[in-house]
N, C-alpha and C positions, 0 to 999 in steps of 0.2 A: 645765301646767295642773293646778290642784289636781283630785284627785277627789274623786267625792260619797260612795264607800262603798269602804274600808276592809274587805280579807276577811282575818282574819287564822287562819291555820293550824297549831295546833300538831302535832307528829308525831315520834314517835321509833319506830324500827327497822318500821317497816311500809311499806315502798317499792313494794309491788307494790298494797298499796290507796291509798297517798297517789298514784298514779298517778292510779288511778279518780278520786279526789276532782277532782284538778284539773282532770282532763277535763270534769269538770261545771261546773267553774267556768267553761273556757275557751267552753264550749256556750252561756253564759248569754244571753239577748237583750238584758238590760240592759249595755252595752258601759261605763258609767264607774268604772272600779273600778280599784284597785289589790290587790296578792298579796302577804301577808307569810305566808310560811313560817317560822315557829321549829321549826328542828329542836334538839330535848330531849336530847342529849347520845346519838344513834342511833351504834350501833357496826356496822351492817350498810353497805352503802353510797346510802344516802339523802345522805349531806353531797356527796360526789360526784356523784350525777345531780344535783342542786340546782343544784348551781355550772356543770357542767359544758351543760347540757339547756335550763334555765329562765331566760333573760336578762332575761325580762318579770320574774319575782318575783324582790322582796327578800328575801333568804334570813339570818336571825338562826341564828348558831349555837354553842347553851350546849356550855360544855368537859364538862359534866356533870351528868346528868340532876336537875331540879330539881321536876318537876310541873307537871302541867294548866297550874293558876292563874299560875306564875311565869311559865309561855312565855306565856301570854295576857295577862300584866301584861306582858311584855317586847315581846310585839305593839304594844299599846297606847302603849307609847310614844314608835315612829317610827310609828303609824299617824298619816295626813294628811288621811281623808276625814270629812265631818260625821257618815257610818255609820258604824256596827262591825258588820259582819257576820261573825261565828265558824262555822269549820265544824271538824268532828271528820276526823280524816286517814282513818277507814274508811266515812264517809258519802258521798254523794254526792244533791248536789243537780239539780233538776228544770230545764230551759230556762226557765220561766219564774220559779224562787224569786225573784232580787233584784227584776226588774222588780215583780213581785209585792208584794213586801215594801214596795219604795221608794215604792208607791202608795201604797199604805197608808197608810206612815208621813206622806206627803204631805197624804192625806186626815185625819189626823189628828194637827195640829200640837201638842198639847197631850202628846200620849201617849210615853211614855218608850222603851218597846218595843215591838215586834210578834215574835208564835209562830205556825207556823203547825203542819198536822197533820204526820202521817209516815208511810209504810209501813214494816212490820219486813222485812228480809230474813234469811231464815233459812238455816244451811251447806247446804242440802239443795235451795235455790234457792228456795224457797216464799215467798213473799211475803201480809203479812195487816195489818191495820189496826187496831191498837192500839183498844180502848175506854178513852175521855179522858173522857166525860161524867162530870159528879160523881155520886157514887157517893149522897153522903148532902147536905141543905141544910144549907149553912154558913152563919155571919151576915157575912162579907168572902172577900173573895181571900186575903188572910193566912191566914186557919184552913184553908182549902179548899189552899193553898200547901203549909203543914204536914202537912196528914193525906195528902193524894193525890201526891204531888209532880209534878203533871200536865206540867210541863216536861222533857219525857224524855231530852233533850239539848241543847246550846249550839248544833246545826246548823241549829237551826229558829229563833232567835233573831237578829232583828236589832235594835242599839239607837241612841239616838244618842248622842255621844259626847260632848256635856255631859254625858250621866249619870254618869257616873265621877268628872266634877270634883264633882260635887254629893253622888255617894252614896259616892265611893272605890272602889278597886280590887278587884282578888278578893283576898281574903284567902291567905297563900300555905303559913298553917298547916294548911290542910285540904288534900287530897290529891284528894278524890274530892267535897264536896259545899260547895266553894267557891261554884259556880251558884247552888243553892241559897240559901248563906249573902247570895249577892249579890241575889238576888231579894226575899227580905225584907227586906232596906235599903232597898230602893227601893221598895217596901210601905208601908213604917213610914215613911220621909221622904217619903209623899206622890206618889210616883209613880204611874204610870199602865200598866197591858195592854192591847195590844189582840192579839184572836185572831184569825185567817184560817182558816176551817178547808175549808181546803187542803187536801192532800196530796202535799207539793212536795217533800219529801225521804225517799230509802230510807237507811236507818238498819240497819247491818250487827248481830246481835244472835244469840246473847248476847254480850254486851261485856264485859271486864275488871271493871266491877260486880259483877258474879255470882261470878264467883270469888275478889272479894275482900269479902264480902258483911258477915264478921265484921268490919275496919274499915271499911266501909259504915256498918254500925251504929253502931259507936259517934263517928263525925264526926259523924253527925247527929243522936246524943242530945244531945254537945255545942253542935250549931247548935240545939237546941229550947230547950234550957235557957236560949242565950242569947236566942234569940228571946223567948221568954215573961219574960224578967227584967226589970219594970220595968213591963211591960205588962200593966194590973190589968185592962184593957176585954176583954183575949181568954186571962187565964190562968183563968177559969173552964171555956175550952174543953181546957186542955191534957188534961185523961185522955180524953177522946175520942182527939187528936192519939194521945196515948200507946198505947191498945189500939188503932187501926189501925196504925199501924207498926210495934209488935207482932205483930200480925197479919199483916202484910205479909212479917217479916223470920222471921217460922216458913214462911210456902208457900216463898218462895225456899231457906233452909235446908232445908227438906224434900226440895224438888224437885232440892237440889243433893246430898243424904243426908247434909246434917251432920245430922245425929239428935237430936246432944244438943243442940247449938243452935238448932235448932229447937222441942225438947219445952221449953226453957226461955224462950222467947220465945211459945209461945202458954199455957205457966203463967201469964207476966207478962202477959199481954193479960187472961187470965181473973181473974186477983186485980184487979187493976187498973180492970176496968169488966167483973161480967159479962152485967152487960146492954149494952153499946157492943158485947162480944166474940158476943155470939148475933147482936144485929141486924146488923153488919156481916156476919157468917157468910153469914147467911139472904139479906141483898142482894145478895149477892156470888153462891151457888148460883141465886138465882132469876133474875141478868143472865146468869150462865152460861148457862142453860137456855134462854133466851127468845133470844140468840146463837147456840146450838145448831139450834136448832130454826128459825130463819132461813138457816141453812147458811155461819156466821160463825164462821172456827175462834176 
């Protein structure tokens, strides 16, 4: 029997958190699903427990490491179910995520995807709940897409799997903000969000994002440019777009002590808008505060 949801999994050399992940899968209430593990060209022994361990999942295995997007495009296509539910291989989802999600989606047949919220877990064991509210009023989910990138991972995403025939795949030149890239396709061709805000998945952090923070950057000046080219209705927003990711990519810079990349990302936020570069400032220390002062790290 065919199933309804498609989990597909990419993972390379992390066998002791792809453990975790699948146990969460296996927990799920929602029981119709299928398990594609793509392991990414892992040189530790992940290809071995895979084969050896997991008889339930279809185990795809690249000769050498290609990225995110590629194992997700190479999920995608022996996946069999009308879902796609993606999870990250150091995540680990909630007993009730799918059933969760599939209602949703159920309740809402028009709608492309459903996100839901997440808990951080921190090395220290500490657990805390991401602030996702928007920060400033945007005029669509496109602009609000761009400046905030509120989609904090693929773990919390499930879609249906027309959307791919309609919007195409993840693009497999981007490394790190292929989601992204795929998000506003499905934006701009008319698709649809829906939010759950849940808290249906712990999300291991900081992530390889952070340390790779410098191509961070620039994929996704790349993904804005392309985003805003062509598009006359929302490129009046882009220096907004431009001084908060600016602004975004000096505190992570900071906070990681690149210095110089950082002093040179919050220059460019200030030449660039400095009035977007104060009032974002100012809303950002005043959510701090008013977080703070709730007892909300």
């Amino acid at each position: 029997m065919t199933p309804r949801v498609s989990v597909v999994v990419p993972t390379r050399d992390r066998l002791e958190k792809l453990r975790c992940a699948l146990a969460g899968v296996d927990s799920q209430r929602f029981r119709d699903f299928e398990i594609i593990v793509v392991d990414d060209g892992s040189i530790d022994a992940t290809a071995a427990w895979l084969h050896t361990q997991c008889s339930r999942i279809r185990v795809l295995t690249m000769e050498r490491p290609g990225g995110a997007a590629r194992a997700r495009n190479s999920g995608l296509e022996v996946a069999c179910g009308e879902i796609i539910a993606f999870l990250d291989d150091d995540d680990v989802w909630h007993p009730a995520y799918l059933e969760a999600q599939v209602a949703h989606l159920d309740a809402h047949p028009m709608a492309t995807l459903s996100y839901t919220d997440h808990v951080e877990i921190h090395p220290s064991g500490r657990s805390s709940r991401p602030d996702t509210h928007p920060l400033l009023a945007y005029p669509n989910l496109f602009v609000r897409l761009l400046a905030e990138s509120f989609i904090h991972t693929m773990s919390v995403v499930v879609c249906r799997r027309e959307a791919f025939d309609r919007f195409g795949r993840f693009d497999e030149s981007f490394d790190i903000v292929h989601d992204l890239d795929w998000y506003r396709r499905v934006l701009v061709g008319g698709g649809s969000f829906l939010y759950l805000s849940r808290p249906l998945v712990e999300r291991s952090v900081p992530g390889g994002l952070v340390t790779s923070h410098r191509k961070w950057f620039q994929e996704e000046r790349t993904a804005h440019a392309q985003a805003f080219a062509g598009n006359l209705a929302d490129t009046r927003h882009a220096r907004m777009v431009h001084t908060y990711r600016s602004l975004f990519f000096a505190r992570l810079s900071l906070a990681e002590r690149d210095w110089s990349f950082g002093v040179v990302r919050l220059a460019e936020a200030f030449c660039a808008s400095p009035y977007w570069t104060l009032r974002i400032a100012a809303l950002r220390l005043l959510r701090r505060r008013r977080f703070a002062h709730r007892g909300i790290p």
